[in-house]
Structure formats: C-alpha cells, structure tokens
Backbone as JSON, one array per atom type, in Angstrom:
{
  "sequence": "XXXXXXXXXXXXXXXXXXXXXXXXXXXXXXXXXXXXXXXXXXXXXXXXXXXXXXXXXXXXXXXXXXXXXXXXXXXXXXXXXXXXXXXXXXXXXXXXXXXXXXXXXXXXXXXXXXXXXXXXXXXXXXXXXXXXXXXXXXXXXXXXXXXXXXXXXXXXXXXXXXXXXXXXXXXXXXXXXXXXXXXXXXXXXXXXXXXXXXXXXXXXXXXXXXXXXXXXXXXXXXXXXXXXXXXXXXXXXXXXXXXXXXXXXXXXXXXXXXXXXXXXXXXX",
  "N": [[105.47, 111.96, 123.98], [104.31, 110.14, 126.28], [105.71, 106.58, 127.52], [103.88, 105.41, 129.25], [101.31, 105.94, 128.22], [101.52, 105.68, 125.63], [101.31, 103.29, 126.4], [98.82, 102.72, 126.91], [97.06, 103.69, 124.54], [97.7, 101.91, 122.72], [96.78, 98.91, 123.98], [94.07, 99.97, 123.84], [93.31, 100.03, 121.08], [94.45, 97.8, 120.19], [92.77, 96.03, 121.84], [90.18, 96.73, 120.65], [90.05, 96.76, 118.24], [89.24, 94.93, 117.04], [87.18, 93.42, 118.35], [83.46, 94.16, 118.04], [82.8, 96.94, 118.97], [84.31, 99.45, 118.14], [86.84, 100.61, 117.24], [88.09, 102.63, 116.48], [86.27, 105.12, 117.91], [86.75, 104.62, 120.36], [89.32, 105.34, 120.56], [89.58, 107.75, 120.04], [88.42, 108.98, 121.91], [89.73, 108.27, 124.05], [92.04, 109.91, 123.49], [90.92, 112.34, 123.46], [90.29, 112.58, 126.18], [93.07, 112.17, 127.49], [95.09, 113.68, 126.31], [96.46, 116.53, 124.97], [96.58, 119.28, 123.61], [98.7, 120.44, 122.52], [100.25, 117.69, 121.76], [102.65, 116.07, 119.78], [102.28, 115.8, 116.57], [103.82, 114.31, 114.59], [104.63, 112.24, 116.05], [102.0, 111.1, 116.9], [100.95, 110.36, 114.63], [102.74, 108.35, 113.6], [102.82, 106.34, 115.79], [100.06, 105.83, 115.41], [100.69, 104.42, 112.71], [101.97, 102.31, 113.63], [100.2, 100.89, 115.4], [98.44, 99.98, 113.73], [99.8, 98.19, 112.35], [100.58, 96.11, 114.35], [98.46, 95.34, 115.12], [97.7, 93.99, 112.45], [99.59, 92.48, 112.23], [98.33, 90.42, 114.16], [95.66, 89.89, 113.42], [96.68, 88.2, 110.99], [97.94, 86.3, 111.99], [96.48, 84.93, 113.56], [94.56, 84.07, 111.72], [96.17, 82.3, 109.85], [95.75, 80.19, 108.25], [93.4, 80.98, 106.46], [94.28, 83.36, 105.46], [96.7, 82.12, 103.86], [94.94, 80.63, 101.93], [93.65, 82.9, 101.01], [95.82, 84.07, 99.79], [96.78, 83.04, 98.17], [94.04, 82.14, 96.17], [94.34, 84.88, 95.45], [95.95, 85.7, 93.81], [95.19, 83.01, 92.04], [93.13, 84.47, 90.71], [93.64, 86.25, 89.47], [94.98, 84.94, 87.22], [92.88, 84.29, 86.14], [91.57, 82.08, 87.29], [88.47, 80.15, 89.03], [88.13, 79.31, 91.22], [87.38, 78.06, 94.56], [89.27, 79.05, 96.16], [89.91, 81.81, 94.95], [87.83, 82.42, 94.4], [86.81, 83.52, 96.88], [88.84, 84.92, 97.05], [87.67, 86.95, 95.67], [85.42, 87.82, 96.59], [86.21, 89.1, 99.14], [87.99, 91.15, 97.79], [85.14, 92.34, 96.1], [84.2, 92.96, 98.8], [85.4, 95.28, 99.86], [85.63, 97.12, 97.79], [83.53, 99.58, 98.17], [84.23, 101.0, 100.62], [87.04, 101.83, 100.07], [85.93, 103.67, 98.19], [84.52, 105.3, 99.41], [85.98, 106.26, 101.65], [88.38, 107.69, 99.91], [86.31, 109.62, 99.0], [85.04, 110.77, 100.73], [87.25, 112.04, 102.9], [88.61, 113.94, 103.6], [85.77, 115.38, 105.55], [84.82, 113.35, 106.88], [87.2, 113.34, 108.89], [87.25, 116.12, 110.02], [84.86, 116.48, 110.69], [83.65, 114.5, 111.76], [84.17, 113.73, 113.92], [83.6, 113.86, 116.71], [82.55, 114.08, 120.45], [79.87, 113.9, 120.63], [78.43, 112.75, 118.05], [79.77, 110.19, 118.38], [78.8, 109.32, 120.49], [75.93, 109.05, 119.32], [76.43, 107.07, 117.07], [77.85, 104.86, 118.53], [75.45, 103.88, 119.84], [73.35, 104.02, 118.5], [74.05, 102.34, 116.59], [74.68, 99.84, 118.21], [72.73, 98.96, 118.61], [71.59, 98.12, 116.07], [73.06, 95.99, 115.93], [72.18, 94.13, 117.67], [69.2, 94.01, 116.68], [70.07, 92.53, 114.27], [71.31, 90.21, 115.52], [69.55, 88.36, 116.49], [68.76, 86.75, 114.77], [68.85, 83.46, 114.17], [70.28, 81.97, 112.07], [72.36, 79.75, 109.96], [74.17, 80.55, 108.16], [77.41, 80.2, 105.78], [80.85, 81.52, 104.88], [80.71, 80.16, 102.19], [78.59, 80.38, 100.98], [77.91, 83.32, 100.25], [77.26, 85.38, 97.82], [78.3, 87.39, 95.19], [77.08, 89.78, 95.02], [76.09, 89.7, 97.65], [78.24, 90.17, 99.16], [78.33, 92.44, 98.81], [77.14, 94.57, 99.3], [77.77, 93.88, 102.17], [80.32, 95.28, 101.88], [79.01, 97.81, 101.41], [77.56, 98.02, 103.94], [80.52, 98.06, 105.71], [81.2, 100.75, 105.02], [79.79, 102.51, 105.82], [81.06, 102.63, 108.73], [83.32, 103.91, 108.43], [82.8, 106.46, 109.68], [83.35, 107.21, 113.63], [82.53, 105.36, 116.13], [80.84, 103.67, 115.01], [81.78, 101.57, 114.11], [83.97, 99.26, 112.7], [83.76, 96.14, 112.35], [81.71, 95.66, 113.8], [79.96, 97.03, 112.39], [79.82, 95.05, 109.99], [79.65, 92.14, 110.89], [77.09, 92.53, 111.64], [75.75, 93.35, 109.3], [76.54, 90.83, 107.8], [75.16, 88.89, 110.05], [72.52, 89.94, 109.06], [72.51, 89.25, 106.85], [72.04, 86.46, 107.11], [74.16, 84.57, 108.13], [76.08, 82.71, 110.1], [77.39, 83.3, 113.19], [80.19, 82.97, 114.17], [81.15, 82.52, 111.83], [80.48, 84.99, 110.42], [81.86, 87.36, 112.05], [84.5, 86.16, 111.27], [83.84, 86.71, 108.45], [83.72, 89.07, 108.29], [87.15, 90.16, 110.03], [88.44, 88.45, 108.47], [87.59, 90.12, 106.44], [89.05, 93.0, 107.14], [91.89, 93.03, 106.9], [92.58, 93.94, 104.2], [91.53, 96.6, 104.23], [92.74, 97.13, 106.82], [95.66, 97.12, 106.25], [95.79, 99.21, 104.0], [94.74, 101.71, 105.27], [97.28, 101.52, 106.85], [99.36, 101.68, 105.18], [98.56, 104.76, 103.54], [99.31, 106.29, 105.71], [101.76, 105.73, 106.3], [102.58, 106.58, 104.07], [102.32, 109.69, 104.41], [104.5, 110.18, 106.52], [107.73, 111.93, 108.11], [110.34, 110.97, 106.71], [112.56, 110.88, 108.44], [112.56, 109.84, 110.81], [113.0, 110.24, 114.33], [114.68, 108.25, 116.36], [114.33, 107.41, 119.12], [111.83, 108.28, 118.57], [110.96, 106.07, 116.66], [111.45, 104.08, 118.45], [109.59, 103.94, 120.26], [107.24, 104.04, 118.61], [107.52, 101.37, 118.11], [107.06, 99.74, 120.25], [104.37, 100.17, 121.16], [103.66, 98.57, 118.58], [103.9, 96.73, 118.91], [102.73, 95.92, 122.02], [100.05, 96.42, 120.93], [99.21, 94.52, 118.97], [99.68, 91.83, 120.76], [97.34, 92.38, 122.29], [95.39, 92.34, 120.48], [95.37, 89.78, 119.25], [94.78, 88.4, 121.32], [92.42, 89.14, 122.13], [91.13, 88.39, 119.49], [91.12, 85.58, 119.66], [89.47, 85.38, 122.28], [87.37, 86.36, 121.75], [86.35, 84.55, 119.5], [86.09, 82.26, 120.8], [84.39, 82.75, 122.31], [82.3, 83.23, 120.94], [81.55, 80.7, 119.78], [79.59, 79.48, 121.39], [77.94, 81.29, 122.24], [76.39, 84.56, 122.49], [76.1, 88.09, 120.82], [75.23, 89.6, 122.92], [76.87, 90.37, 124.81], [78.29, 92.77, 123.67], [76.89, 94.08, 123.18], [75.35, 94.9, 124.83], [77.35, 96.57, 126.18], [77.96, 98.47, 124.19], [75.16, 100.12, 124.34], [75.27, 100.52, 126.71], [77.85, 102.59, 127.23], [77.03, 104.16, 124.77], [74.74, 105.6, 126.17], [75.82, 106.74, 128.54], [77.82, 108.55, 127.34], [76.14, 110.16, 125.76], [74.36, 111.27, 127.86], [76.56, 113.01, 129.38], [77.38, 114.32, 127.48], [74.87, 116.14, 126.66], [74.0, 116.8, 129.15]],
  "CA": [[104.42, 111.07, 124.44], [105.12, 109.01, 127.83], [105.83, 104.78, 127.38], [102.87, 104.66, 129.91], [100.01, 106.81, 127.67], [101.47, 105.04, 124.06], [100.84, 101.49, 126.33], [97.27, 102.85, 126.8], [96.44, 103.42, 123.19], [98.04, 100.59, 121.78], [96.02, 98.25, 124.5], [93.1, 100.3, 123.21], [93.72, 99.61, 119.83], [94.54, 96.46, 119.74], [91.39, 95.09, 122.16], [89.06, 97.25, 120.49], [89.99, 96.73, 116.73], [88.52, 93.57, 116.32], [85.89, 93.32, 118.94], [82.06, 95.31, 117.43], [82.19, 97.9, 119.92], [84.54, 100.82, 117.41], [88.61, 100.92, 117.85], [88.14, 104.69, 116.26], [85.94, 106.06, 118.81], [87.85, 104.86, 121.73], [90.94, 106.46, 120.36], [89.39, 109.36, 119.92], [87.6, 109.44, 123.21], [91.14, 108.32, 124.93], [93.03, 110.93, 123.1], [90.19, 113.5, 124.03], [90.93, 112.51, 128.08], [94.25, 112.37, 127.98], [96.13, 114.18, 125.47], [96.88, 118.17, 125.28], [96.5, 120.1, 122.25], [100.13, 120.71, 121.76], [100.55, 116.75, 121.38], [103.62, 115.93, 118.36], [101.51, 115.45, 115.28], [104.45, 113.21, 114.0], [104.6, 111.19, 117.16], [100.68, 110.62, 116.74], [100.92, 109.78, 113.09], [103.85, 107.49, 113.55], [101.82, 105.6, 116.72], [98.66, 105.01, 114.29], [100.75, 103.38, 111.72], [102.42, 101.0, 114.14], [99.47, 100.21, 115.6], [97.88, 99.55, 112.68], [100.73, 97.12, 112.01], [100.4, 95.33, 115.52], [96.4, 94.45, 114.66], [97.33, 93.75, 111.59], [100.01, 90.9, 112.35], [97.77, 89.37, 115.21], [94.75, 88.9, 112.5], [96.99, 87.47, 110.1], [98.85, 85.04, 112.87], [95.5, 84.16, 113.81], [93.62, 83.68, 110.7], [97.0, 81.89, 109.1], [95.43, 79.34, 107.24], [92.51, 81.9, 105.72], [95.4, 84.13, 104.82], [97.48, 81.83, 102.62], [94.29, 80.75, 100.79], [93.6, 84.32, 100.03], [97.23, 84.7, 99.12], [96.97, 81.69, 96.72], [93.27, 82.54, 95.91], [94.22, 86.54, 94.56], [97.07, 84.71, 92.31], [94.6, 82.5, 91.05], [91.82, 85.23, 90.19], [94.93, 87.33, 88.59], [95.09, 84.43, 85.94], [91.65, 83.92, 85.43], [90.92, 80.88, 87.71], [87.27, 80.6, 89.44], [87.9, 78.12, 92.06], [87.2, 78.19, 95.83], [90.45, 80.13, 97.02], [89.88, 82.85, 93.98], [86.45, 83.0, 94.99], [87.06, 84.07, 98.74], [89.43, 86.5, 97.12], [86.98, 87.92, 95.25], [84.58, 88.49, 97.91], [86.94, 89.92, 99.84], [87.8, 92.08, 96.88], [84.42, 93.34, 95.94], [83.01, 93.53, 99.66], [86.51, 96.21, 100.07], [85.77, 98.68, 97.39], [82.75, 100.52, 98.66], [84.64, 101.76, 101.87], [88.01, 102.4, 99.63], [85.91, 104.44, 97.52], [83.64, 106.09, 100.11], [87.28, 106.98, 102.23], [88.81, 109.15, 99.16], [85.76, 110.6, 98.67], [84.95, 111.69, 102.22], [88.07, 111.75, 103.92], [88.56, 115.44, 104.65], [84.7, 115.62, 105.58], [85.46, 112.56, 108.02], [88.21, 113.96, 109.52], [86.99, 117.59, 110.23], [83.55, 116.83, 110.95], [82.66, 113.1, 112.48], [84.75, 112.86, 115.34], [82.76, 114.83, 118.13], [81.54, 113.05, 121.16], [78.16, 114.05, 120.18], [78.39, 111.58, 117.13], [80.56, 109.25, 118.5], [77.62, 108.46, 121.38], [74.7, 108.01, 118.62], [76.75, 105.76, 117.05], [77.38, 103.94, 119.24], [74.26, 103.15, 120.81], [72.29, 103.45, 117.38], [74.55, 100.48, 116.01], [74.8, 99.13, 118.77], [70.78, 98.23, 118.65], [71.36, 97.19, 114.99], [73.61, 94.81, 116.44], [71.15, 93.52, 118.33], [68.44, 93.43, 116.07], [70.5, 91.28, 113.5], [71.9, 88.86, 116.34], [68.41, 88.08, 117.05], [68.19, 85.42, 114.16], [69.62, 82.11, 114.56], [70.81, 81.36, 110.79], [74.16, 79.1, 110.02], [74.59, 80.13, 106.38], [78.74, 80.39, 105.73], [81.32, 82.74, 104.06], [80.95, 80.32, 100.97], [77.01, 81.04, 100.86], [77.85, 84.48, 99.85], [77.8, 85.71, 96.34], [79.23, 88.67, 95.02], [75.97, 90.87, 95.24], [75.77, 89.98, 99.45], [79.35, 90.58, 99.63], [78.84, 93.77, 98.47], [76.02, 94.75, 100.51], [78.85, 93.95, 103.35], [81.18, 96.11, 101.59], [78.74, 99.24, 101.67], [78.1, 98.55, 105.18], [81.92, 98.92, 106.3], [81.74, 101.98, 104.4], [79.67, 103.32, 106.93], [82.7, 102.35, 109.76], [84.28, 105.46, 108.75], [82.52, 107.25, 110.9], [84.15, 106.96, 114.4], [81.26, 104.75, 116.67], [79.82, 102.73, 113.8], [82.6, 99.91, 114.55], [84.17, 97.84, 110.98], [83.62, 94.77, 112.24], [80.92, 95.12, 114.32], [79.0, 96.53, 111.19], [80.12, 94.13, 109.12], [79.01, 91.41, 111.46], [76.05, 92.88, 111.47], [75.02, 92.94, 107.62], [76.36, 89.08, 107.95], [73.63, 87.74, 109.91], [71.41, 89.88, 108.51], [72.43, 87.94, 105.59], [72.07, 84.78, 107.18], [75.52, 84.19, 108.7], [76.44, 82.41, 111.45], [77.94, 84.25, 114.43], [81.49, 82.62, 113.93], [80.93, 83.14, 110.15], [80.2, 86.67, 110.19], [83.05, 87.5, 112.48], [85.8, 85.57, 110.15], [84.36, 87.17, 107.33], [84.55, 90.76, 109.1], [87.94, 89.72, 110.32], [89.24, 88.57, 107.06], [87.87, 92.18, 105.03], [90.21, 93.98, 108.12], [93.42, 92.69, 105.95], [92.92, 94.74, 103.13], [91.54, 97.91, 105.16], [93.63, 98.56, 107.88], [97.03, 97.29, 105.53], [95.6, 100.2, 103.46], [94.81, 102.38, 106.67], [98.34, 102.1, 107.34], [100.11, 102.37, 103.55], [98.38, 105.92, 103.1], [99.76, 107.07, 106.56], [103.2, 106.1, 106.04], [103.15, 108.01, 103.17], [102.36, 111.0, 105.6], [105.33, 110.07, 107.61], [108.44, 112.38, 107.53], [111.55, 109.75, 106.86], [113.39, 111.55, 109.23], [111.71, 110.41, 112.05], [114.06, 110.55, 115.23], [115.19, 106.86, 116.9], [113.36, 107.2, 120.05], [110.0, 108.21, 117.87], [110.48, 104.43, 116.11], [111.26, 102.73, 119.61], [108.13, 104.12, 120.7], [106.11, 103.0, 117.71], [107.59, 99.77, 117.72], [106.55, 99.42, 121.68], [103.37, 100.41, 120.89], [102.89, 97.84, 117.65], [104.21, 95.19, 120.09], [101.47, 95.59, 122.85], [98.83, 96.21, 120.09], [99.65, 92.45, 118.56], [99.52, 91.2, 122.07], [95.93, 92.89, 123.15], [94.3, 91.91, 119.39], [95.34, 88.34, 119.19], [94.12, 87.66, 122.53], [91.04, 89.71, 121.73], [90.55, 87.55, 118.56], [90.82, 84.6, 120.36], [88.56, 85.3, 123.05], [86.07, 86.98, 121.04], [86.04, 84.01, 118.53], [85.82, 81.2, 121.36], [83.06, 83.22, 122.73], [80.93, 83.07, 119.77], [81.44, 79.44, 119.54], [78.94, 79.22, 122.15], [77.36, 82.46, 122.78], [75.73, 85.51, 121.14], [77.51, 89.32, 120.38], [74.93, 90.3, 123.18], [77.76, 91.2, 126.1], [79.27, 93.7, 123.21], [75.47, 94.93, 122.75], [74.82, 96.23, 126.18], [78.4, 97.75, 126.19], [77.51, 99.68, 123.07], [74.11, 100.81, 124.64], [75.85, 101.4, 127.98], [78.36, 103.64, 126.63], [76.09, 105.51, 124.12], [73.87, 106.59, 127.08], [76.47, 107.48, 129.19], [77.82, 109.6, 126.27], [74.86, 111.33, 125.66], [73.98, 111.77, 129.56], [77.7, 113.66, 129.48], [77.14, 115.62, 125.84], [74.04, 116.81, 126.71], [73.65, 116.94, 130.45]],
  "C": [[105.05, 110.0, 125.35], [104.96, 107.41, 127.03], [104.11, 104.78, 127.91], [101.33, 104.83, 128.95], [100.06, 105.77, 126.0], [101.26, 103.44, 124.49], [99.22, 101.64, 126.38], [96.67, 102.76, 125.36], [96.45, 102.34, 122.52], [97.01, 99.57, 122.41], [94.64, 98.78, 123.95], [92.19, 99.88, 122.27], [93.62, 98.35, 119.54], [93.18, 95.82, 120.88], [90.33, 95.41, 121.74], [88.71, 96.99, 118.46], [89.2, 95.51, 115.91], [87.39, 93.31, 116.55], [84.62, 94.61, 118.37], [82.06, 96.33, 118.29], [83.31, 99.85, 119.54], [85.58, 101.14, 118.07], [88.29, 102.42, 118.04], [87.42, 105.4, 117.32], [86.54, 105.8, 120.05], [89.09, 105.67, 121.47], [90.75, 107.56, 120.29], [88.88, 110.0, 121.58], [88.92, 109.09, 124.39], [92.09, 108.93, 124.57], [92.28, 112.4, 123.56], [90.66, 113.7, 125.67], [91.76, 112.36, 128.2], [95.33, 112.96, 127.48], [95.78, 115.43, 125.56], [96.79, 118.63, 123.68], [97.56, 120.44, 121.41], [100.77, 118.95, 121.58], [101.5, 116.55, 119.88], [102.79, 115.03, 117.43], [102.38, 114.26, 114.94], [104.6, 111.92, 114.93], [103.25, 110.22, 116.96], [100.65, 109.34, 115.5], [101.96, 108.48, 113.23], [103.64, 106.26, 114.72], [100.89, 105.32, 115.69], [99.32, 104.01, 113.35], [101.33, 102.27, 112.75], [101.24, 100.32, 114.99], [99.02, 99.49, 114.9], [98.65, 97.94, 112.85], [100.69, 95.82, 112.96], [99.15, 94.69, 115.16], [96.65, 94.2, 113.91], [97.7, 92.41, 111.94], [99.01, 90.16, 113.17], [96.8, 88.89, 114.42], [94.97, 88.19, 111.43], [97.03, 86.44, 110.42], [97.38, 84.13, 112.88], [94.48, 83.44, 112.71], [94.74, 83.09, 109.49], [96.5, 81.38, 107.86], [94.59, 79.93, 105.98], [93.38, 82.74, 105.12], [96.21, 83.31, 103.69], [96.48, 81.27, 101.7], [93.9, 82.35, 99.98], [94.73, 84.58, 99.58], [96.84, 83.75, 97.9], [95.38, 82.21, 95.78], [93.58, 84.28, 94.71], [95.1, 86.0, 93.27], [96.28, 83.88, 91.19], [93.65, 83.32, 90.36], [92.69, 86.0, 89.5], [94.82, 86.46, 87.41], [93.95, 84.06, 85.68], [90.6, 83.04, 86.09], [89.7, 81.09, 88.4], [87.03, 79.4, 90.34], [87.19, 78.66, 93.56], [88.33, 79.23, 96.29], [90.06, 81.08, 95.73], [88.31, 83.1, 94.77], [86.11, 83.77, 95.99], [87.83, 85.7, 98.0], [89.07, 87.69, 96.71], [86.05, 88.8, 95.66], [84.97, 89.66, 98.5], [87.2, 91.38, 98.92], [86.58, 93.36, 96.77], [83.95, 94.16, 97.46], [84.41, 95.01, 100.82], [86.24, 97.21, 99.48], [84.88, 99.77, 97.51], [83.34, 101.52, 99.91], [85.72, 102.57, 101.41], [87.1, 103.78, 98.5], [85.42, 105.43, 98.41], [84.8, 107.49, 100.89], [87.92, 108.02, 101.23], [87.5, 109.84, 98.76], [85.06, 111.5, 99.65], [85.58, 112.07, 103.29], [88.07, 113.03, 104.59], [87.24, 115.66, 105.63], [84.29, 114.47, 107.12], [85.9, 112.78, 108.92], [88.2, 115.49, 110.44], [85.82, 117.19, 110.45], [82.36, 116.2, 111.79], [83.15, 113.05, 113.61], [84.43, 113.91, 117.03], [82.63, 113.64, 119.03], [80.6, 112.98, 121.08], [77.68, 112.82, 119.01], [78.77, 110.27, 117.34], [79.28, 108.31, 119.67], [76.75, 108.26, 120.69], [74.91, 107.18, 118.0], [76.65, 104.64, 117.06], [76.65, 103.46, 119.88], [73.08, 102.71, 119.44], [72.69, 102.18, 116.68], [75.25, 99.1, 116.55], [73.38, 98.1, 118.66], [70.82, 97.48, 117.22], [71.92, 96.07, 115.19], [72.84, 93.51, 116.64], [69.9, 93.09, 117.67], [68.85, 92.11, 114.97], [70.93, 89.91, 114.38], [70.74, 87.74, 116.64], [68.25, 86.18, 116.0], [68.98, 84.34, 114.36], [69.43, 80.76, 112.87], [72.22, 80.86, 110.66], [75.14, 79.5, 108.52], [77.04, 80.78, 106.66], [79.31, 81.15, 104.71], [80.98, 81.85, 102.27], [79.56, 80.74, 100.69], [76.88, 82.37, 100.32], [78.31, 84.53, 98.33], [78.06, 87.09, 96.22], [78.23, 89.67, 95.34], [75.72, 91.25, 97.12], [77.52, 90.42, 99.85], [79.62, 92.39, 99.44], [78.35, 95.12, 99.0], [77.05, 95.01, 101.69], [79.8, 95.04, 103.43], [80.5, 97.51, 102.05], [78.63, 99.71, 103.47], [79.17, 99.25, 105.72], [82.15, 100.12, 105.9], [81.23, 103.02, 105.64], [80.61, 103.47, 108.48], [83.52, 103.55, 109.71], [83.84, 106.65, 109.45], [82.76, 106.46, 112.49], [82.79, 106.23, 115.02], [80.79, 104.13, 116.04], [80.56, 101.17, 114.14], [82.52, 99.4, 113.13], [83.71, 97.1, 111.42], [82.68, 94.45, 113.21], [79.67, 95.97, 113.3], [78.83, 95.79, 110.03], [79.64, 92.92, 109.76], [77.64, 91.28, 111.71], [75.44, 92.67, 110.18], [75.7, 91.3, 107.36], [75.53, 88.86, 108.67], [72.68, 88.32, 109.77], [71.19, 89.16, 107.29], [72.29, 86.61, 105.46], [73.4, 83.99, 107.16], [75.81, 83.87, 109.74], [77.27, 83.25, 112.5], [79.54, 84.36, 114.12], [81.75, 82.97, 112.26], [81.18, 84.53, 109.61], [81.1, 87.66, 111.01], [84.26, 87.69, 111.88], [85.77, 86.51, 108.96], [84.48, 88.92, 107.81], [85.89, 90.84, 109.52], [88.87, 89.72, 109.51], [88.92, 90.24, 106.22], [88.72, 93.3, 106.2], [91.49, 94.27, 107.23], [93.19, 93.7, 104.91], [92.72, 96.77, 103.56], [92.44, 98.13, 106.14], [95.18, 97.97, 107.26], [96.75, 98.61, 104.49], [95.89, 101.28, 104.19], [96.52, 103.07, 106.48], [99.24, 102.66, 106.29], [99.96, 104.16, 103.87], [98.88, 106.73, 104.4], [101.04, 106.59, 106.82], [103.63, 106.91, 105.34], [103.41, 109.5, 103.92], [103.65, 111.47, 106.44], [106.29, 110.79, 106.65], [109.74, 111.08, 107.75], [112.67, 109.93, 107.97], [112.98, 111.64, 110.91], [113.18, 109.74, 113.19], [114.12, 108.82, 115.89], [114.14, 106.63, 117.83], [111.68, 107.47, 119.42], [109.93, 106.78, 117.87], [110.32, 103.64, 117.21], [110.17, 102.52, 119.97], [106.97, 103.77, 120.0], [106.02, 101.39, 118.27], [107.15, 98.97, 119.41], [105.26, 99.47, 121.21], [102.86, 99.73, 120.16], [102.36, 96.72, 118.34], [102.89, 94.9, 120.86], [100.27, 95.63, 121.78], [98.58, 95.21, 119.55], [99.01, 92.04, 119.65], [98.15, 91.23, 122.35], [94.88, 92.35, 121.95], [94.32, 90.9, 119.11], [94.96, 87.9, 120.41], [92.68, 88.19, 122.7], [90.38, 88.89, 120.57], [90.3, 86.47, 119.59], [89.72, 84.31, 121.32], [87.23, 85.61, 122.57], [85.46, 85.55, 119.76], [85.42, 82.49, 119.43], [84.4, 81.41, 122.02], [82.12, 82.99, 122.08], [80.95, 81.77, 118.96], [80.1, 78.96, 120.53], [77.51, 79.99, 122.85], [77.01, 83.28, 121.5], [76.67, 86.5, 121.49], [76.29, 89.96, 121.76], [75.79, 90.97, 124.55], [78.21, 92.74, 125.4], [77.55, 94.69, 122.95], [75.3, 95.72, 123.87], [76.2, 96.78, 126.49], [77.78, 98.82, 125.66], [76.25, 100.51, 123.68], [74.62, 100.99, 126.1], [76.79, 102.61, 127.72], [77.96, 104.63, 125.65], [75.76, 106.3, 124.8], [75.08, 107.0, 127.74], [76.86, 108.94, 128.52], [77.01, 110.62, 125.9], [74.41, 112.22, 126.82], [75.31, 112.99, 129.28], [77.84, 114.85, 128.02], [75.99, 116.69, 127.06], [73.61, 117.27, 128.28], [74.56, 117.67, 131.34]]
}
C-alpha cells in the first residue's frame, strides 16, 4: 500500500470520524475506488488499528479535562461512590453496552452483508433527514440532564452506527436533541461515548494482528495514525466551534447530497 493512498485514508478517517456524516462508509467507499482486490489483508488490518489509535488520541487531547473526570469518575463508581464524576461514568457506561452487545451479536452479518453501496446511500440520506428532523428543536438541556434510562436510549441508537452510513456520532447526536440536548451538548456527549468504542474497535483488531508484522508495515501504520490525529483534532475543533454558533445543517445537506448521488450511481 503506497505512503500517498494510506495518507488518503487516514485523512479520511480522521475528518470523518467525528464529524455526523459516517467515517465507515467513506472508508468503504474510498477503499471501493481505489483499492484492488489483491490488497494485503494484514496491511489493511494493521492501517485500521492505527487509525483507530490516531482518532482516538486527538478526542482524548481534546476532550482532556472530560477524560480525567471519567478516569477519576470509573474509580469512583468501582468503589461504590455516586457523585458527579461516577455519574458521567456511568452514563457513558450504560449508553456503551447496547452497541457492544449488538457488535458480538451481529458482527459476521455486518461484515458480509451491510457494506454495499446500495446501503451505504440509504443510510446516508435516510439519517441524514433524521438529522435534520432532530436539529430542528432549539432545546439547551446538558449531559448532566441525562439519566440512565435517556442514556440508554443513546446507547441503542449507536448500536445502529454499525451499519456503514448511519454515522456514531452523528446518530448519537441525533437521539441527544431529540432528547433535549443542546447542539454542543450532544456532540461532547457523542464524542465522549467514541472513547470506549473505537478503544474497543481497536483492542479486538489487534488481537487479529499477526505479531510478526514486518518494520515497514508499522512505519506505515504509524504514518497513517499520525495524519489521522492531525485531521480529527482539527475536525473536533472546527466542528465544535461551529456548533457554538450554528446548527449540524451544513453536515445535513452533505448527507442528503451524497445519498442522492449514491443512489443516482447504484441505480442509474
């Protein structure tokens, strides 16, 4: 795999992982146009986890402060405590295990069966419109406003995310302000439930990895994590200053521009 094709994905990757508009179906739809059939499975596999790794650090870096309360927060809910930082972690917790359970129980079925362009354009255009219908309200409620029952609601959403076009965090943003979440709110807390999914993500596909992977494979990951960091912390950033001011509807008429196109090109 060329430097120039593993800087494409990773840029991919990392501007698409955060922003509502579905990392997974671009990767699939930029591995469909530019990759070959005889592509090195281990090369692939060994690119996904360092990407992973690249988005992961940039939403940590960026969400520092939210990160060491959930670090301190899971510690305290381990011994019992029921404060404010335990509370967050619990959220986070429950509104995680609908997708972890949904993923081992549909992964092959996922994998072999969702990632068409045919699916990948209704998708995205059908949740792109839900987008749109939830953006519509103009509620401020915040991540602490949530109790365990709406967090969990959130959780089943992202479950649907595993299909390629659905977008994590732009259906998760979605069932926040249908819950009555502010824009910036419903972001953060889509944002923050990333950390436990795609550090998962990547766990179960190291395992995959053979240990024996060749020098130039790792350089090439580790190029690849690099620009993916780079493209998702400046994607947070912009995406978060944006919705200090603005609505999610620029990422709405993407999503319904790229559906139709998609479909025009399936079916036409």
């Amino acid at each position: 795999m060329s430097l120039f094709l593993i800087a494409v994905l990773a840029l991919v990757q990392g501007v698409t992982e955060f922003l509502p508009i579905s990392s997974s179906a671009h990767l699939v739809l930029t591995r469909w146009l530019w990759l070959s059939p005889s592509t090195d499975a281990a090369a692939g596999l060994a690119l996904d986890v360092a990407l992973h790794v690249g988005t992961l650090a940039a939403v940590m870096l960026y969400f520092r402060g939210d990160v060491a309360v959930l670090f301190r927060g899971t510690l305290r809910l381990i011994k019992g405590h029921q404060d404010g930082d335990a509370r967050l972690a619990l959220l986070i917790l429950v509104a995680t295990m609908p997708a972890v359970i949904a993923g081992f129980m549909l992964k092959t079925v996922i994998e072999t069966s969702l990632r068409g362009v045919e699916i990948i354009a209704w998708t995205t255009l059908i949740f792109g419109i839900f987008l749109w219908m939830a953006d519509r309200a103009s509620t401020n409620k915040k991540i602490s406003d949530l109790d365990w029952r709406k967090a969990l609601l959130v959780g089943v959403a992202q479950a649907f995310a595993l299909v390629p076009g659905v977008s994590r965090s732009g259906v998760t943003i979605t069932a926040g302000r249908w819950l009555g979440m502010g824009r910036e709110e419903a972001a953060r807390f889509a944002l923050l439930l990333s950390l436990p999914t795609i550090t998962g993500a990547a766990v179960l596909s190291a395992f995959e990895l053979d240990t024996e992977i060749a020098l130039d494979l790792l350089q090439n990951a580790l190029f690849g994590a690099f620009i993916a960091f780079i493209a998702a912390y400046l994607a947070i950033s912009l995406m978060m200053a944006w919705l200090r001011k603005a609505t999610f509807m620029p990422f709405v008429f993407y999503r319904i521009a790229l559906g139709v196109g998609l479909l025009i090109a399936v079916y036409y």
